[in-house]
N, C-alpha and C positions, 0 to 999 in steps of 0.2 A: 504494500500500500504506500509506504514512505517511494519506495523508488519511483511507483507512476505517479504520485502526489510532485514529485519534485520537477515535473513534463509538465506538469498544468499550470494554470491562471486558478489560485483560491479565489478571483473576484468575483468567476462568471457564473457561479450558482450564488443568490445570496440565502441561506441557510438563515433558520433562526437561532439563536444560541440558547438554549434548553435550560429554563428554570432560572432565567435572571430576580426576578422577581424575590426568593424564596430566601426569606431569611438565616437557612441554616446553612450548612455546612454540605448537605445530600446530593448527588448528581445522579444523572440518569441520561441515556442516548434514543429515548425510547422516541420520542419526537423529532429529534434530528435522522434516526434511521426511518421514520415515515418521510420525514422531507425528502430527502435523497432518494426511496426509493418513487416517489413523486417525479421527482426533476428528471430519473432516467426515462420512466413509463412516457413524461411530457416528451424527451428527446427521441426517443424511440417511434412516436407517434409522429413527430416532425419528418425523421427520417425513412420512416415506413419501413419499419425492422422491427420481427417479432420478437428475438432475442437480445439480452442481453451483451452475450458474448458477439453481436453482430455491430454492436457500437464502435466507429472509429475510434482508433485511441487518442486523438486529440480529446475527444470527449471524456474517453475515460480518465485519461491524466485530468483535467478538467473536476470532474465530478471529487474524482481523491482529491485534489489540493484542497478543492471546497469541504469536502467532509473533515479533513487532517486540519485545517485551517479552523474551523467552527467547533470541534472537538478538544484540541485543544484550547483555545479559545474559554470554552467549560469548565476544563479543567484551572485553566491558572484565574477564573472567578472566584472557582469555590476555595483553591489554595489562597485567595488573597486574603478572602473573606474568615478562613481559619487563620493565616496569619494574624490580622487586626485582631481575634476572640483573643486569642494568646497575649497578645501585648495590652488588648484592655486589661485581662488579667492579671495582667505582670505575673506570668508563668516564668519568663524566664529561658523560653525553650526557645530558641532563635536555628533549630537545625530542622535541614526537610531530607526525606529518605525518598526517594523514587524508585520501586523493585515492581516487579513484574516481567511481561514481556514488552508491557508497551515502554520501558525505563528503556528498553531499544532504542527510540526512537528519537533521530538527533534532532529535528524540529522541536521535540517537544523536551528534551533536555536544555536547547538552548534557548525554551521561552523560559522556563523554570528557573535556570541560572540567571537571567535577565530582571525576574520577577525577584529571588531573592535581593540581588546589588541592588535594588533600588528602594529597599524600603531603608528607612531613617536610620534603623542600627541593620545593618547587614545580617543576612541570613547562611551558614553553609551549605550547603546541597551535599547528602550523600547519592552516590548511583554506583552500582557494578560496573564495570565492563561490561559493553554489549553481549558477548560472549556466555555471561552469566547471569541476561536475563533473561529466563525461562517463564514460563507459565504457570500463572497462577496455582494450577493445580498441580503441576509439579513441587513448586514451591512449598508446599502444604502438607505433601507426601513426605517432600525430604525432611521435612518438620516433625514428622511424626515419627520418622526412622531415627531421628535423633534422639527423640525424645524415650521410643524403646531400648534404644543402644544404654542410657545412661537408667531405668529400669522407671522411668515415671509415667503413669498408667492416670487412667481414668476410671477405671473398674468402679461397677455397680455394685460390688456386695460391701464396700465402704463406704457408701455415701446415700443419703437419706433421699429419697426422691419422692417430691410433691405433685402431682398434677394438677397443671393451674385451671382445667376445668373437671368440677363435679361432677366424673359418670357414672354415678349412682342411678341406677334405674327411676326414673320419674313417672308417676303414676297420675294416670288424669280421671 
């Protein structure tokens, strides 16, 4: 995606950027993946092509910049907006970790580094090597192999478990 992203214009779709509005800290792509898939269905229709994969790749570089462009875009709102929580707080906490697969990605590494230098006291960015940003659910996995390696469990017969809803048979 970053490599056809890096062929295209982000201007030529304008995209809305998802959940400006929302006070908290929460993201979601769930309306930016309706847009886009919009703006192809509209280009497809222009070009009178049933398929997807039948879209020039001017268009497709196009579409990725715009999606890569607006997605990010999301992301360094809601990082800004957790930044500011922190320092109303006086937390204290002036460091960002960026890990996944998308920590790949050097668009959105170099908005992130950008976004830290520029607030009032500097922020550091940690990130991997691209190399060693894997997927999420890998990530998760090797988390849990670590955690059996060193013998720290979850097991249910030590631990008291509540159900938050009463399913007691209900009688009418």
């Amino acid at each position: 995606m970053e490599r056809l992203a890096r062929e295209g214009d982000p201007s030529t779709f304008p995209l809305p950027v998802p959940m400006q509005n929302r006070p908290d800290c929460d993201f979601s792509y769930s309306g930016l993946k309706t847009s886009i898939r919009t703006a192809m269905n509209n280009l497809k229709r222009e070009r009178g092509i049933e398929n997807d994969a039948d879209l020039p790749h001017k268009d497709k570089a196009d579409i990725a910049a715009s999606f890569q462009n607006v997605a990010i875009r999301h992301i360094e709102q809601r990082v800004r907006r957790c930044m500011n929580m922190l320092d109303e707080e006086g937390s204290g906490i002036r460091c960002l970790a960026v890990v996944g697969g998308v920590a790949a990605n050097t668009e959105l590494r170099t908005r992130l580094q950008a976004l830290c230098n520029k607030r009032r006291e500097s922020w550091s960015m940690f990130v991997p090597p691209p190399r060693l940003c894997t997927d999420q659910g890998a990530m998760s996995a090797w988390a849990a192999i670590e955690r059996i390696t060193v013998g720290s469990t979850d097991e249910a017969d030590d631990q008291e478990v509540y159900a938050r809803f009463p399913f007691a048979e209900i009688s009418s």
